[in-house]
Structure formats: C-alpha cells, structure tokens
N, C-alpha and C positions, 0 to 999 in steps of 0.2 A: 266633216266626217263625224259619223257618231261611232256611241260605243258597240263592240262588235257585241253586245246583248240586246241592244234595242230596235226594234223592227218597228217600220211603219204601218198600221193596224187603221182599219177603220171597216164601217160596213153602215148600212139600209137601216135610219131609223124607224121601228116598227114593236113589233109585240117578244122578238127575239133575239137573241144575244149574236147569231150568226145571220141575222135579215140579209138581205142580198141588195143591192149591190155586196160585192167584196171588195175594201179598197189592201192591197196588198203591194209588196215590192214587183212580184212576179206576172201580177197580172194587168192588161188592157185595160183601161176603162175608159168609157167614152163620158164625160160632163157634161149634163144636160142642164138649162135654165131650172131650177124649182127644184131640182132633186134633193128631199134633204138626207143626211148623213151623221154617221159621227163617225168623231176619225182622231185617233191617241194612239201615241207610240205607246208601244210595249215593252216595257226594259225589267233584266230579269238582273240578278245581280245574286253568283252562287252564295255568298253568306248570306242572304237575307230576302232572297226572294222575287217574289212581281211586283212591283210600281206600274198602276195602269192609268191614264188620266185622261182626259179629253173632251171634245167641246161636239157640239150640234149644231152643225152650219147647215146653211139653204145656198145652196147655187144659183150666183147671181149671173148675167151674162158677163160683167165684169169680174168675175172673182168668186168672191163668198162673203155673205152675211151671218156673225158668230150667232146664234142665240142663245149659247148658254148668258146667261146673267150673275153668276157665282162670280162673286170675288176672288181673283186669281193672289192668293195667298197662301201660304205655306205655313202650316202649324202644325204641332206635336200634341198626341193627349198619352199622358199616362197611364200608363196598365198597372192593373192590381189595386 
C-alpha cells in the first residue's frame, strides 16, 4: 500500500507534459510492444509539497526496457 498522497502518474513521451497516452489509476490502458512512456508516482506531502520522479521506458513484449540512464541516487543541495 502506498501513502494515501501518492498517485500513479505517467503519460506519452513527446513534446508535452500531458502527451497521451494517460497512464492513471482510473483509466484502461492497453500496452502495446514499442510504446514509449514515462510513468512517476506523484506524492504530495501537505508540509512540503510535490516529489515527482520517474523513468522513460519502451514497452517491451515482455515487460519494459528503463531508458533513463540517471543514477538512481538520492541527494540534497543547499538553498541560499
């Protein structure tokens, strides 16, 4: 179970932030071989806001292939 702030988000990579496909909790979507996507939970957290993250996979017949290549690591930078 996740936390009741974060929702499963994803959509159609392309030229805009809403491309289509939509991957969402509530809706259909069928998977097709090649399609690529990105797709990051969305967790909102009332003291501090949105945390958004996510990768750029290709649909594979078997699954999915990640293409981000970012090191999945976790760091801090200072403000001010």
């Amino acid at each position: 179970m996740t936390s009741e702030y974060t929702r499963v988000r994803g959509h159609g990579l392309g030229l805009y932030v809403d491309g289509r496909p939509a991957v969402l909790e509530d809706v259909d979507l069928d998977l097709e071989p090649d399609m690529t996507l990105v797709v990051h939970p969305n967790t909102y957290h009332p003291e501090v806001g949105y945390f958004v993250h996510g990768d750029s996979v290709r649909v594979t017949p078997g699954g999915c292939e990640v293409l981000t290549r970012t090191a999945r690591q976790l760091f801090s930078v200072a403000l001010g």
